[in-house]
N, C-alpha and C positions, 0 to 999 in steps of 0.2 A: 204481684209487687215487683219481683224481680223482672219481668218483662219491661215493666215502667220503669222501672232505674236503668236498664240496657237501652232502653232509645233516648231516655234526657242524657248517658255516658255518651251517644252517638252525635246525636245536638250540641252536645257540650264542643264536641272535637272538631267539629265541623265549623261552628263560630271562632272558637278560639285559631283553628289555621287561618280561619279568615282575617281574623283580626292583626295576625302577626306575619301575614307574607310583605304587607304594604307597609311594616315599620321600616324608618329607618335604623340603620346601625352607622357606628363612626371608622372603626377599622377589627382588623384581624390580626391577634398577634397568638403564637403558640398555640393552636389547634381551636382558640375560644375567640369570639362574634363579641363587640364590646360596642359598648354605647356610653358617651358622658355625662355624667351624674347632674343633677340639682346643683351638687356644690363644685367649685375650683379644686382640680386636682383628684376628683374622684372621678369612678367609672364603674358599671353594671356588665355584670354575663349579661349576653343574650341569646335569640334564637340563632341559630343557622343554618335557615334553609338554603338548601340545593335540587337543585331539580324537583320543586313542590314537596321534597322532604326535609324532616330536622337531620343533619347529616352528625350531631356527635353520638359518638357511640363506645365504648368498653370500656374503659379506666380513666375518669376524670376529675384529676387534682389539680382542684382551680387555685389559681396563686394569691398571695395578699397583695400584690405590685406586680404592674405591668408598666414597659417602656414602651414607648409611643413617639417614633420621632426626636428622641432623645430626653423627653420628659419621663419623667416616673407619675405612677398613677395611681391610685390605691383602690382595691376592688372592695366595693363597699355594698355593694349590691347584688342578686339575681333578677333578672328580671321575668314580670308574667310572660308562664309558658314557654320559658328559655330553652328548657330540656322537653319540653314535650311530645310524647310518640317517638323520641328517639330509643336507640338501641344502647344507650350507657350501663351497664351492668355495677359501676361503683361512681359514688362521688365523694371526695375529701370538699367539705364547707370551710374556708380559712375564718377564723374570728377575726377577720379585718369587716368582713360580712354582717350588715347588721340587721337586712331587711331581703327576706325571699317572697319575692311576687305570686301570684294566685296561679293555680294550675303552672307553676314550676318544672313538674316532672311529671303530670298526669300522662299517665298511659303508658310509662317506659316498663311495662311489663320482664323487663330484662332488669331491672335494677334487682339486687339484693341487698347492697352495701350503701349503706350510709352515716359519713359524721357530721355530723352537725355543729354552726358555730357556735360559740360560746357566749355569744354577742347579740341573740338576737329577743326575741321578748313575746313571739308568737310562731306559730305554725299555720300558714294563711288558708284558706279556702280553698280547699281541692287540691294541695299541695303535691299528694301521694297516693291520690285516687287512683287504682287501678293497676299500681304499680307491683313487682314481686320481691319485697321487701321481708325479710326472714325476722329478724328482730332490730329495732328503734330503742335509741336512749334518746330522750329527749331532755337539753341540760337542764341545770339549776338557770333562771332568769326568765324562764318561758312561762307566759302567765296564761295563755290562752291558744289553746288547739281550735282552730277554724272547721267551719260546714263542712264536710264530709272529706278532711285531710289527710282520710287514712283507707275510706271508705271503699271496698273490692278490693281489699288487698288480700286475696284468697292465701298464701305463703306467710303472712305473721302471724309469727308464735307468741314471741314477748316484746312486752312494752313497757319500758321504764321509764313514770312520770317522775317530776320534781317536787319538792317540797314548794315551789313558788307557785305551781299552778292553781287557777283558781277557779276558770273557766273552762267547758268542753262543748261545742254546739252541735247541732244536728246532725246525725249521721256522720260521725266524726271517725268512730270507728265500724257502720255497721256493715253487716256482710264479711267479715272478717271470720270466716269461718275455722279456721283454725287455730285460732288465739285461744292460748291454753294458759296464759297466765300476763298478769298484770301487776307489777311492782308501783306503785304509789308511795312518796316520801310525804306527800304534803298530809299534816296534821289533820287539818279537817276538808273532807270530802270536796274534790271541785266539784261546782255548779253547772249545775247541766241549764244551759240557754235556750237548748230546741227540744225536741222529742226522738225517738228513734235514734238513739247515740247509741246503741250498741243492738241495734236490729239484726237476728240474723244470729245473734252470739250465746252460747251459753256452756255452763261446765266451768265458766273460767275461775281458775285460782286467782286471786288478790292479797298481794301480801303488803299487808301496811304496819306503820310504823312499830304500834306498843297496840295494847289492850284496849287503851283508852279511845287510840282510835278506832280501832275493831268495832269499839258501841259507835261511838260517833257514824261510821259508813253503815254497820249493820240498820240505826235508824232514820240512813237516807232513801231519799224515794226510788231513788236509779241505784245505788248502790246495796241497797238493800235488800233486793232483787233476786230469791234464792233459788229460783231457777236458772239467772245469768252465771250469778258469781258465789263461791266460798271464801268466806274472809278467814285469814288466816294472819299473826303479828309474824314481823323478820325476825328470823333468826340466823345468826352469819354462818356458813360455810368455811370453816378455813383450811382452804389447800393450797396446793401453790401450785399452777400449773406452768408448762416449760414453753417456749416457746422456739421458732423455725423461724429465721433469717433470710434474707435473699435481697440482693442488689436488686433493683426496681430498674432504674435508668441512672443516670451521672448526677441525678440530681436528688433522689428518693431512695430510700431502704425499706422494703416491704418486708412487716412481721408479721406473719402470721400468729392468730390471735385463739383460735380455736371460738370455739360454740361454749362459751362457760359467761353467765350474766353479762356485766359490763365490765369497762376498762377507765381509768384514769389513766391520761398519759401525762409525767410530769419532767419538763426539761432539765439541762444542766444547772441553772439560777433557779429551781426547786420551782419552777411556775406552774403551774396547769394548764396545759394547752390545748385538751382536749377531754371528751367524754364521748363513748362509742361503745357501741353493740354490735359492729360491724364483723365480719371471719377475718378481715386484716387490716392494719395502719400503715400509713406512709411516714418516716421518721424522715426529717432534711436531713441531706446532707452537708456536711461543715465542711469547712476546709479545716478540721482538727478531729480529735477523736473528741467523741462528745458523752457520756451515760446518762440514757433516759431511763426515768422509772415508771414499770408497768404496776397498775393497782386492781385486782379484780375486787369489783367494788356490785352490792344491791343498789345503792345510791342511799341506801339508809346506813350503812354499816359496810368495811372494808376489810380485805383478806392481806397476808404478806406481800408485801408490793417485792417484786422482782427488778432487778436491776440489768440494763440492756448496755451495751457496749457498741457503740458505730464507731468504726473505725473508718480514718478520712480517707482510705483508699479502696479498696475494691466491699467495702459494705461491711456488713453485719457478720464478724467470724469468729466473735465470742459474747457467749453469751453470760453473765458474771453474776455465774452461780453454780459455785464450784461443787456443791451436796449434790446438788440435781445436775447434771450434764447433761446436751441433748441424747434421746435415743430414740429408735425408730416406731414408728407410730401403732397403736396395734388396729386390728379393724374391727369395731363395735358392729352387730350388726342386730336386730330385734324380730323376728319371726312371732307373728301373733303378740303372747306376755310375755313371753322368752328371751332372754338378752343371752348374747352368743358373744363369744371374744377371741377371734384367732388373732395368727402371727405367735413372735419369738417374746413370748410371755411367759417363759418357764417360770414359775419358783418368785416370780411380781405378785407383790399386795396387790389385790383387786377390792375396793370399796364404792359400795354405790349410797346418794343419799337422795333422798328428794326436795321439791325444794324448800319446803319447811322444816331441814336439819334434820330430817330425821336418817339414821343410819340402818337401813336394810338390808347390806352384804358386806362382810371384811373377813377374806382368807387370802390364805396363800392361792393363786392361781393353778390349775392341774390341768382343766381339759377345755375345751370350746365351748360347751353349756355351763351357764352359771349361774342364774336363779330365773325363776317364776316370778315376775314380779304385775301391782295391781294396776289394771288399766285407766288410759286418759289421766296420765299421769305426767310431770315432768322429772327427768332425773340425772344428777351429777354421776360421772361414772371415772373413778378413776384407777388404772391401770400401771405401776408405778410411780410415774413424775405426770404420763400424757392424763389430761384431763377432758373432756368430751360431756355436753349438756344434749340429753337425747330424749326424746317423749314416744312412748308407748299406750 
């Protein structure tokens, strides 16, 4: 089976470069390949080959507007196969974004990080095939995960659906071998369209809303599944984890976000701009000071949302939250069942939970071994303020 998924992968890539050396594009502005929309005043990412390759690659935070000759443009679009087989290790999606084309990011094996817009209503076909993707939130609005959009993504852990979702088709997520847990908001189980949507998968936690829906998924046909999955109801986490600052470029403040579920980001006018599972955000920069609030959020249920401070001049140099101050990070590290914890930890509460609240470690911190804990598991681990989501 897996031999046959590796040559339709090879087929796949081989049609789709063909497909897209002979597109045209319209212009180049700020490191992104753009083409004009269906409608007036709008414009699409696209590919950008160079020398028979997609030439973007590391850190790409595509903008809501681009200028063109002096017009402004609104980027409403990705287009198929925009990022494909390139080497981008992160993408910021702006909600100006309302529509991401098929095979998008197939193959960017270098991707970890992604936010996605808040705008759009599906996840297309082959989206994130093949890609190394750690953990996906996927927002509230998305009704339907496409053929096999997630499908070899050998590096996802977790995945957090919406309560809007309704649909999952074929090989959506299969081969996803290390997906070790699965957050679900929607009340009753999405519908599976194809067959083999989680091929490849099993052990996974599933944590859904209440009780009630526990029976609902316990007697669906894919979900139900007790070899795949254990259904487990949410229970919140509430910690507060601290967060790391750093100027990005003149235009961006990178936080670093840590490995703890998801994040709400909400702006100065209280808005929601975003929803992420990514290790970092990009905050704009204002020409004022501006306080965003972070939320770490299961998508069923939210934690103390933290308050961030960008200042309009050299970035992020407080963080505003005066109990918890930043401190330096300790190093988790897990040997077999064994969770280890160096660094300057003298005399710090160490608490560990898993993800269904439950509390299996809280002392004062003494030495570098700390507990024995049960495998193929996921678990919170918190070491004074620093927070870290690690599976054993």
């Amino acid at each position: 089976m897996e031999f046959i998924m590796r040559i339709k992968y090879i087929l796949l890539i081989a049609v789709l470069c063909f497909a897209i050396v002979g597109r045209a594009q319209d212009f180049e502005s700020g490191g992104f390949v753009y083409s004009f929309g269906p409608h007036s005043g709008e414009v699409m990412v696209d590919v950008n080959i160079v020398d028979g390759l997609n030439a973007y690659k590391g850190v790409c935070i595509i903008p809501e507007k681009v200028n063109y000759e002096g017009d402004n443009y609104k980027v409403t679009a990705i287009a198929e196969g925009a990022f494909a087989e390139s080497k981008i290790t992160e993408v910021v999606i702006p909600n100006s974004v309302t529509e991401i084309g098929c095979e998008a990011f197939l193959g960017c094996d270098e991707l970890k990080n992604v936010t996605l817009s808040l705008n759009i209503d599906k996840i297309p076909r082959e989206c994130f095939l093949g890609t190394g993707l750690v953990n996906i939130a996927i927002p509230e609005g998305v009704k339907r995960v496409g053929y096999a959009a997630f499908e070899d993504c050998y590096y996802l852990h977790t995945v957090m659906l919406p309560s809007s979702l309704k649909l999952i088709d074929a090989y959506a997520f299969a081969d996803c071998h290390n997906l070790y847990e699965i957050y679900c908001a929607a009340v009753k189980p999405p519908k599976a369209t194809g067959w083999s949507i989680f091929y490849g998968v099993k052990d996974v936690d599933v944590i859904v809303a209440d009780y009630e829906a526990m029976d609902a998924y316990a007697a669906d046909k894919v979900w139900g599944d007790e070899f795949a999955f254990t259904l487990f109801p949410n229970e919140d986490i509430w910690v507060l984890p601290s967060f790391n600052g750093e100027a990005y470029n003149q235009d961006w403040e990178r936080v670093n976000l840590g490995n703890y579920l998801a994040y709400k980001v909400i702006d100065e006018n209280d808005e929601l701009i975003a929803v992420t599972a990514a290790d970092n955000f990009y905050l704009p920069a204002l020409d004022h000071d501006a306080v965003y609030t972070i939320v770490p959020t299961t998508m069923m249920g939210d934690s103390d949302p933290v308050d961030v401070l960008v200042e309009k001049t050299t970035g992020i140099d407080y963080i505003a939250n005066d109990a918890f101050p930043a401190e330096p990070e300790p190093i988790i590290v897990v040997h077999g069942s064994t969770l280890y914890i160096y660094g300057d930890n003298y005399k710090k509460w160490v608490s560990v939970w898993d993800m269904n609240g439950r509390l299996y470690y809280k002392r004062i911190s003494s030495d570098s071994q700390v507990i024995d804990l049960p495998r193929n598991r996921v678990y919170v681990v918190k070491v004074g303020n620093y927070v870290k989501k690690i599976f054993i």
